[in-house]
C-alpha positions as CSV (number, residue, x, y, z in Angstrom):
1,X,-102.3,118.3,113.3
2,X,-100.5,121.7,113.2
3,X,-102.6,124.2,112.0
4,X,-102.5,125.2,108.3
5,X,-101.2,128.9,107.5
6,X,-101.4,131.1,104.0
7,X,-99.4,134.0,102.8
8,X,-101.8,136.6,101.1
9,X,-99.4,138.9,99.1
10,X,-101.1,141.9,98.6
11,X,-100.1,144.2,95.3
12,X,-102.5,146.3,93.7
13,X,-105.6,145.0,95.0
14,X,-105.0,146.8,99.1
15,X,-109.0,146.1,100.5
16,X,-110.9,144.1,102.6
17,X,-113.8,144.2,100.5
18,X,-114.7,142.3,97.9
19,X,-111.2,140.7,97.9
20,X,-111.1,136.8,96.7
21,X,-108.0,136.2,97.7
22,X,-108.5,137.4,101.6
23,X,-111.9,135.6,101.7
24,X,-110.5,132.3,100.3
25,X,-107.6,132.4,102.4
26,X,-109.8,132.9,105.5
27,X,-112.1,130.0,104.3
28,X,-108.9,127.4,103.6
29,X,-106.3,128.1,106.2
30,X,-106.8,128.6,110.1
31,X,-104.6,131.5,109.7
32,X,-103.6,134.1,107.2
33,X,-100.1,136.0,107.4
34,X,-101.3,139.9,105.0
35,X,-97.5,141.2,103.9
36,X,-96.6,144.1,101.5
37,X,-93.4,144.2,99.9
38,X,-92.2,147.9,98.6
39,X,-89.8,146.6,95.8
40,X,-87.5,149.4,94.8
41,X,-87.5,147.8,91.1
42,X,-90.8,150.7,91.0
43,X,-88.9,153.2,92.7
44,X,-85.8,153.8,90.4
45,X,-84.9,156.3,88.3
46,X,-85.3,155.3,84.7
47,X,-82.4,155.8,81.6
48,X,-83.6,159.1,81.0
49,X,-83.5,160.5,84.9
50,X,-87.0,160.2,85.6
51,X,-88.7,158.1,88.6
52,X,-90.7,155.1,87.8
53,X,-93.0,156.1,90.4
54,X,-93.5,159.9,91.3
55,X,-93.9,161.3,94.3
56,X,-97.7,161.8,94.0
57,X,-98.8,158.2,93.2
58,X,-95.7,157.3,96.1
59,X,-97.7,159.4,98.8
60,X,-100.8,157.8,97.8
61,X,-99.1,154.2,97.9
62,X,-98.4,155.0,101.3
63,X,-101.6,156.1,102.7
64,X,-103.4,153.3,101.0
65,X,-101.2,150.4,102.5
66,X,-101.4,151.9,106.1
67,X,-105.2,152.5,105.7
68,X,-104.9,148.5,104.6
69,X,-102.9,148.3,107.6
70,X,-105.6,149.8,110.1
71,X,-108.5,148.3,108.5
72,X,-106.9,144.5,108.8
73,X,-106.4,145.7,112.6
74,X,-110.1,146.5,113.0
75,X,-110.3,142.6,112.2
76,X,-108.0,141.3,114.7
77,X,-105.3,141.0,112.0
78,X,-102.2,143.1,111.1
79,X,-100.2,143.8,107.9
80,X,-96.6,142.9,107.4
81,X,-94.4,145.3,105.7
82,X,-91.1,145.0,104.1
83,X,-89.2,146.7,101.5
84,X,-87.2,144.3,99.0
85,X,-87.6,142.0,96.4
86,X,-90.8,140.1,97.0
87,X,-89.1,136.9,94.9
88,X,-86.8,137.4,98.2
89,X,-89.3,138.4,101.6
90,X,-92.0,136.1,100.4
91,X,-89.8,133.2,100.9
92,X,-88.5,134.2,104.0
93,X,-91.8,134.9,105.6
94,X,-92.9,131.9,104.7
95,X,-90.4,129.8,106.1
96,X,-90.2,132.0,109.1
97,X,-94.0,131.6,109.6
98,X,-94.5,128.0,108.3
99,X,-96.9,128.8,105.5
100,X,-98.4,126.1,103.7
101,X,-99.4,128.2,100.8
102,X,-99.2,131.5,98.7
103,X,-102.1,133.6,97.1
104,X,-101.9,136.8,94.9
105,X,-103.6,138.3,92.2
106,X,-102.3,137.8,88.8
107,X,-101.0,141.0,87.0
108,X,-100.9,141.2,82.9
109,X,-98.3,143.8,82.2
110,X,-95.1,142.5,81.5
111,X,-92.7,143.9,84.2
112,X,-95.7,142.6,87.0
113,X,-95.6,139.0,85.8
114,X,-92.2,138.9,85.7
115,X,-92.2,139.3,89.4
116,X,-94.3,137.0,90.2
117,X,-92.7,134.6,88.4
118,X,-89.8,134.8,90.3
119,X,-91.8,134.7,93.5
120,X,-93.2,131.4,92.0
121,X,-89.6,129.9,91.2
122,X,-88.6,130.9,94.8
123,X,-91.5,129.4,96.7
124,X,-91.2,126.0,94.3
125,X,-87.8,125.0,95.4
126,X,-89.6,125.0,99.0
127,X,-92.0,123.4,97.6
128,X,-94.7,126.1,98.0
129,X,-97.5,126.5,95.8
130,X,-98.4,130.1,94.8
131,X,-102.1,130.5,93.9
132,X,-103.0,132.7,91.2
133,X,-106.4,134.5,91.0
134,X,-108.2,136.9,88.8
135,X,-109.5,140.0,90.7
136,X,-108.7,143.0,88.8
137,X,-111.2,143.3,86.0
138,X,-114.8,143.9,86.0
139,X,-116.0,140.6,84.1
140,X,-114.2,137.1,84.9
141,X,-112.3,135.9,82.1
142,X,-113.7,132.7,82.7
143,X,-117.3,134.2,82.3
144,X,-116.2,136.1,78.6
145,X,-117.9,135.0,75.8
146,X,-115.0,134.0,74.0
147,X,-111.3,132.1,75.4
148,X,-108.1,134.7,76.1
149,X,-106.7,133.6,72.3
150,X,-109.9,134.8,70.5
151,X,-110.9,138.0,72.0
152,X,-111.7,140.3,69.3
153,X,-109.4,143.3,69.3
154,X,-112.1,145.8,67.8
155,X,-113.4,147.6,71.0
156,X,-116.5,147.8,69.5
157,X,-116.8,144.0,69.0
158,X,-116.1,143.3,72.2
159,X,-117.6,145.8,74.4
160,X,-121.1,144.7,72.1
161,X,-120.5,141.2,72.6
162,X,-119.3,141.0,76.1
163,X,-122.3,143.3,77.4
164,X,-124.9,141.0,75.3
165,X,-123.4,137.3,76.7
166,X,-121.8,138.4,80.0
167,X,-123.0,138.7,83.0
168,X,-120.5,140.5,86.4
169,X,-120.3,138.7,88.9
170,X,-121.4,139.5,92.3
171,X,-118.9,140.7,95.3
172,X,-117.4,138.7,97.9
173,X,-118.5,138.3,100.9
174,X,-116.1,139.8,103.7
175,X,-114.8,138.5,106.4
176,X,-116.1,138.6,109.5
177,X,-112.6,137.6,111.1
178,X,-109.2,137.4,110.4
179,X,-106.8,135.3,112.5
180,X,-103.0,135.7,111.9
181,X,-100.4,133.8,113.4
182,X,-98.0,135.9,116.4
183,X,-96.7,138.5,114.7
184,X,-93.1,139.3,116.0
185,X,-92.1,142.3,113.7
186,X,-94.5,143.9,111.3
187,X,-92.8,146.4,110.1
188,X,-93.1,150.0,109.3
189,X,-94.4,151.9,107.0
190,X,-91.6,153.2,104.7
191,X,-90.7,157.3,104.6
192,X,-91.0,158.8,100.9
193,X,-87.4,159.6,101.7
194,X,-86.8,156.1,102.1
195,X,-88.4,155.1,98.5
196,X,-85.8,158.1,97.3
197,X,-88.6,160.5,96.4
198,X,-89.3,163.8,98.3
199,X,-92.8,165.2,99.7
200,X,-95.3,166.3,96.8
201,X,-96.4,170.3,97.3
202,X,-99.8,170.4,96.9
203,X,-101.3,173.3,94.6
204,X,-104.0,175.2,96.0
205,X,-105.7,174.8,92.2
206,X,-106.4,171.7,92.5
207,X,-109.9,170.6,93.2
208,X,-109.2,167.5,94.3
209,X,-107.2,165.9,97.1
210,X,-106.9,161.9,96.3
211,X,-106.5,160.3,100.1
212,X,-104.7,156.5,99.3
213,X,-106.7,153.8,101.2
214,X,-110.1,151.5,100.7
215,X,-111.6,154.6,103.3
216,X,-111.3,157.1,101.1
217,X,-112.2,155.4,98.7
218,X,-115.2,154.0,99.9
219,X,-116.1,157.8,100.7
220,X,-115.8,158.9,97.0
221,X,-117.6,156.0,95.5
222,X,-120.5,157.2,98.0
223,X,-120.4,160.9,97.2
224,X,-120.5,160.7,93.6
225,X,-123.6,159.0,93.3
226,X,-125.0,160.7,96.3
227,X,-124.7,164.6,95.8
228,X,-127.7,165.0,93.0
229,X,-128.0,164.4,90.1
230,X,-125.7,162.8,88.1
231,X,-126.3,164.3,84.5
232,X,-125.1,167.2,86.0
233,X,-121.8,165.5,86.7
234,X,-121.8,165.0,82.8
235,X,-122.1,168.2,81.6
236,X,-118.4,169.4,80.3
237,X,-116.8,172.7,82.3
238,X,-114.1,174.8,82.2
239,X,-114.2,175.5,78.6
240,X,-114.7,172.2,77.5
241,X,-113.0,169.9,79.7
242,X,-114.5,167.6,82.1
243,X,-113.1,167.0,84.8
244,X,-116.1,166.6,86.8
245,X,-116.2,162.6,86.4
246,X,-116.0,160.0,89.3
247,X,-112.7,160.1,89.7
248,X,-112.3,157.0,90.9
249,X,-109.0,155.8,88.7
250,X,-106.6,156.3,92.0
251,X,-108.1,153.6,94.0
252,X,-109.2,151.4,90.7
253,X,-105.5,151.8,90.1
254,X,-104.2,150.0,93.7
255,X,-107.5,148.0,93.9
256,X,-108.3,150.2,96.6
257,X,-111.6,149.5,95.3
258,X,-112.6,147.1,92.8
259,X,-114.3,147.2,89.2
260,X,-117.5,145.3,90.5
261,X,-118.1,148.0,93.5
262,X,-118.3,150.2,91.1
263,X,-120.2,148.6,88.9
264,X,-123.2,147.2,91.2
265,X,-123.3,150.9,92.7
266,X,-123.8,152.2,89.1
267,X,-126.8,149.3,89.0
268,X,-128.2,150.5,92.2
269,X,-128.6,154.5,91.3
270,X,-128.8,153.6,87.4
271,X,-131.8,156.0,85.6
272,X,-130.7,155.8,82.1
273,X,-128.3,159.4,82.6
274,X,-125.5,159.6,80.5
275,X,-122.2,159.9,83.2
276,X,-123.7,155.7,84.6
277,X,-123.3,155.2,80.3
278,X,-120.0,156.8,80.6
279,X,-118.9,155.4,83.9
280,X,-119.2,151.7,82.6
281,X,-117.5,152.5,79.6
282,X,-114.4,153.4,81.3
283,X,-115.1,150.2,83.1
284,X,-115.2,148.4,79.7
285,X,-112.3,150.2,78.4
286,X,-110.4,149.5,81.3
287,X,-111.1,145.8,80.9
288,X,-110.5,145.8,77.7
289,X,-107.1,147.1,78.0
290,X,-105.9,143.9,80.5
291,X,-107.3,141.2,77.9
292,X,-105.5,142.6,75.3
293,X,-102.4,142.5,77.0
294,X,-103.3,139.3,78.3
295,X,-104.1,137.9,74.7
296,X,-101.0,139.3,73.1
297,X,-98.2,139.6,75.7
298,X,-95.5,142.1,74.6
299,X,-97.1,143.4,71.6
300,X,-98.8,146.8,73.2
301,X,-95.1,147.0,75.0
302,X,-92.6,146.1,72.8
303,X,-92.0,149.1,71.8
304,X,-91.3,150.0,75.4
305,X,-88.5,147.9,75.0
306,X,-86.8,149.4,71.9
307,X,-87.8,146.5,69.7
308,X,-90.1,149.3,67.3
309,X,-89.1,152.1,66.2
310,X,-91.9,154.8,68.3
311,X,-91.1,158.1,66.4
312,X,-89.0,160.9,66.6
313,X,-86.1,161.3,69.0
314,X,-87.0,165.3,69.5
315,X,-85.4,165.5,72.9
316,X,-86.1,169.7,72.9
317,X,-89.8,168.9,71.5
318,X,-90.5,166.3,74.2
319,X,-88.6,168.7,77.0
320,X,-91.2,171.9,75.6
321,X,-94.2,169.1,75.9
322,X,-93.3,167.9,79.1
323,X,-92.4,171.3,80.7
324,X,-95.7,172.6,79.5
325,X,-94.4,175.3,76.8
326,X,-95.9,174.6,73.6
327,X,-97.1,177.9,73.0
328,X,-101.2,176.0,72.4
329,X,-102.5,177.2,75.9
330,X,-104.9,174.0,76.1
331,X,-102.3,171.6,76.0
332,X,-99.7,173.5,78.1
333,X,-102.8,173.8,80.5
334,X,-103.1,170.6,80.7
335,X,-99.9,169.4,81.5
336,X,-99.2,172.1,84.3
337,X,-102.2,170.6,85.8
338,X,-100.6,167.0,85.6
339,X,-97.0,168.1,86.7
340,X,-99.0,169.9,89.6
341,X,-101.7,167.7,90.7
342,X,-100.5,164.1,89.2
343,X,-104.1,163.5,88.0
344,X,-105.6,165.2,84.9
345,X,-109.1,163.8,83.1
346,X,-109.2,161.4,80.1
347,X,-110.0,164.5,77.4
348,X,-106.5,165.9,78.6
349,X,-104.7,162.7,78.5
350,X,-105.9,162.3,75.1
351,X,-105.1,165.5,73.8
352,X,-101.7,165.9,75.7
353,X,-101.0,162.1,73.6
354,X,-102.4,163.8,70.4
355,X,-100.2,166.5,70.5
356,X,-97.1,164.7,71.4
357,X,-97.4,161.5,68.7
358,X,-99.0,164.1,66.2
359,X,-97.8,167.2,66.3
360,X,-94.6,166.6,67.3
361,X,-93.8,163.5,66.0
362,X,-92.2,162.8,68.5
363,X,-91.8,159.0,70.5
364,X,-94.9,157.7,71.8
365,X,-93.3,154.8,74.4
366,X,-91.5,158.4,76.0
367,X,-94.6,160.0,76.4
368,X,-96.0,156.5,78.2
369,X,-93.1,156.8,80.4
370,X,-93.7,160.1,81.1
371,X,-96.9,159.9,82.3
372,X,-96.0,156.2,84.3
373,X,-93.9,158.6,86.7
374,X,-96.5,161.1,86.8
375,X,-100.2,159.7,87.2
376,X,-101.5,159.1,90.2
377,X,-103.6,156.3,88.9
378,X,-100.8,155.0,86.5
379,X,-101.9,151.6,85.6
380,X,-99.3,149.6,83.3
381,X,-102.6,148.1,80.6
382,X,-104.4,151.5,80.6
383,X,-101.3,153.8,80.8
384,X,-99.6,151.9,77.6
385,X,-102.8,150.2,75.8
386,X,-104.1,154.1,75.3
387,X,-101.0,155.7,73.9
388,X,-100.2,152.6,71.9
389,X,-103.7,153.2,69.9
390,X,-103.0,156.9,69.7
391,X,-99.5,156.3,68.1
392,X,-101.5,153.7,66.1
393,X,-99.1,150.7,66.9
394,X,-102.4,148.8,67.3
395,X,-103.4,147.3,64.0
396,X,-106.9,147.1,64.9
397,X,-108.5,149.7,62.7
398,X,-111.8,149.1,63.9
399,X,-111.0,149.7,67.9
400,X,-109.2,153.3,66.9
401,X,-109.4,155.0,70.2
402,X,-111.6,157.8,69.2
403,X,-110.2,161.2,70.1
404,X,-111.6,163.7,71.6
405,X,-109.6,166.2,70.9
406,X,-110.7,170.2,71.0
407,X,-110.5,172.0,68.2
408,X,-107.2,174.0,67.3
409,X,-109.6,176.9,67.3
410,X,-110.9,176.2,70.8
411,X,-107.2,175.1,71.9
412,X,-106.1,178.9,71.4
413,X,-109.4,180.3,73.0
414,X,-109.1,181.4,76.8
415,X,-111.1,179.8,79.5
416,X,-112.1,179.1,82.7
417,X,-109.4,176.2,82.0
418,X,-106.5,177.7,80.5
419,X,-107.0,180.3,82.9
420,X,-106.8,178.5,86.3
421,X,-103.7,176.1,84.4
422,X,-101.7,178.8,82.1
423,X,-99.3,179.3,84.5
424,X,-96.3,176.4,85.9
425,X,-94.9,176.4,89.5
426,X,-90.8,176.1,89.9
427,X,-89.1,173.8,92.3
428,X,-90.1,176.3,95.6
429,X,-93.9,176.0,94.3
430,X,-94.3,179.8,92.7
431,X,-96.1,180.3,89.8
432,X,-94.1,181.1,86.5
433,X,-95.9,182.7,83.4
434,X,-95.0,180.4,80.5
């Protein structure tokens, strides 16, 4: 009997830990063939110029898949690597390596399940079965409280009654081995060049570097709820933004980590302080986000698609937004620190959407876009669910994203902030007054 093989497509989910699909692949098969595809469909410039994936997140794709790379190899495995459509290398590597079977986790956004579907059409004229799981939210959808079709779309509902009849599950275990079949050509690890993107320039005001990979990650998951005490973590900076929260969103993004690490470290330092409160409600949020988009498909990104109409069409206003010249120092602050840095915190995102659907008037799904190329921990359900409720296309008027938005009065103030961000960088990385 010839032994039995499975692919395990990895996407956003790049760790050994706490990873189903690796652990249940292990379990059924006698060997397990890893592969990573870099499709170019998220590395192409977009109808208005713009990259679907900046260079940022891009560098931190990359050092997360060869930190997935290294780690497999501390198990006596390796990691295939191609670049190409996966609905065309999945099939090939599995009839080059005589897989029996597929596995992947299942994605929610739109353009993510349309990949996979193709994948699936591929593999079923061979006759292959690919295995769908759920791995990318903090509580199982099969352990909700209510089916897909009825989840309530009030936040407020749901967070109250998912908390109250839900229970999260506990991690995986992980593997103690992994065998793969001979590898002849694994493949390397794409340039940024390659991708069509060009090397990030780091600012020196940043405050944080984000390193891709389950390491790193693992390493800020450990500091955050090791260095003191965490209501001090809590406590807003900087003139009123804080930006001193977990930031864990990069590796939550790529599944670097997953929700329920987080979560069952938040249980095992929980004292009743307010930033463990705030930390699984982003959690909450987060999941939130997914089930909507899993209960109504297209409606959170139709507008994406031109169906509805989004606001409007100020090309100059958008151009002043995105360039960071308003003339309202907090929001211009705020978006020199994402056009620098590729990460800003959830008050800025919030008031940088604010200002653009509100202010300006201008067209929310552009804004979305916007900050798709430019996030670091751009996540298609979280990216597009938040701007859709601050444009108001949700018609959910109890789940209203509340805003927390600084004053206009504040907004003009100075501060530590607006101080450190007031200023751009050109192309060569010098700062330019605005």
């Amino acid at each position: 009997m010839s032994d039995r093989t499975i692919l395990v497509w990895f996407r956003n989910d790049l760790r050994i830990h706490d990873n189903e699909i690796l652990l249940e692949a292990v379990r059924k098969a006698d060997k397990v063939l890893p592969v990573y595809c870099f499709d170019p469909y998220y590395f192409q410039q977009t109808i208005s110029g713009a990259n679907k994936t900046g260079s940022f997140r891009a560098r931190f794709l990359l050092e997360a898949v060869a930190d997935l790379r290294k780690n497999l190899q501390g198990y006596g495995a390796d990691l295939i690597i191609r670049i190409g459509n996966p609905a065309e290398i999945i099939p090939q590597l599995a009839e080059q390596y005589q897989v029996n079977e597929v596995y992947h986790h299942r994605e929610v956004a739109y353009e993510e399940t349309e990949i996979s579907e193709h994948v699936e059409a591929a593999l079923w004229k061979m006759r292959l079965n690919l295995k769908h799981f759920i791995g990318h939210t903090l509580y199982h959808k099969e352990d909700l409280p209510f089916p897909i079709k009825d989840i309530p779309d009030s936040f407020a509902v749901f967070k109250k009654k998912v908390e109250r009849d839900s229970n999260v599950r506990p991690c995986v275990p992980t593997p103690e081995q992994i065998i793969t079949p001979t590898i002849t050509d694994a493949g390397e690890l794409p340039t940024l060049e390659q991708l069509g993107l060009t090397q990030p320039i780091d600012d020196a005001r940043a405050t944080t570097y984000f390193q891709g990979g389950e390491t790193a990650a693992l390493v800020q998951l450990h500091n955050f709820f090791s260095k003191g005490d965490l209501a001090v973590k809590g406590k807003a900076r900087n003139g009123g933004i804080n930006n001193n929260t977990s930031k864990l969103s990069p590796w939550l993004a790529v599944g670097c980590i997953s929700p329920r690490q987080v979560y069952w470290e938040i249980v095992k330092h929980q004292d009743g302080n307010a930033q463990s409160g705030m930390l699984k409600l982003e959690l909450l949020w987060r999941d939130y986000f997914r089930f909507m988009f899993k209960k109504h498909g297209q409606k959170f990104i139709k507008a994406k698609n031109g169906v509805e109409e989004g606001g409007i069409d100020d090309t100059q206003g958008f151009n002043t937004w995105a360039a960071g010249k308003t003339g309202v120092p907090f929001v211009d602050a705020c978006m020199h620190e994402l056009n620098a840095t590729g990460y800003i915190c959830n008050q800025c995102r919030q008031i940088l959407a604010t200002y653009l659907v509100h202010d300006l008037k201008a067209d929310w799904t552009k804004g979305a876009a916007y900050f798709e190329e430019k996030l670091i921990d751009y996540s298609p359900a979280s990216n597009w669910g938040n701007w859709a409720f601050i444009a108001g296309v949700n018609d959910a008027k109890e789940s209203k994203y509340a805003i927390a938005a600084i004053p206009t009065k504040e907004q003009e103030a100075k501060s530590d902030f607006v101080s450190t961000w007031q200023s751009s960088k050109d192309a060569a990385g010098d700062l330019v007054g605005v």
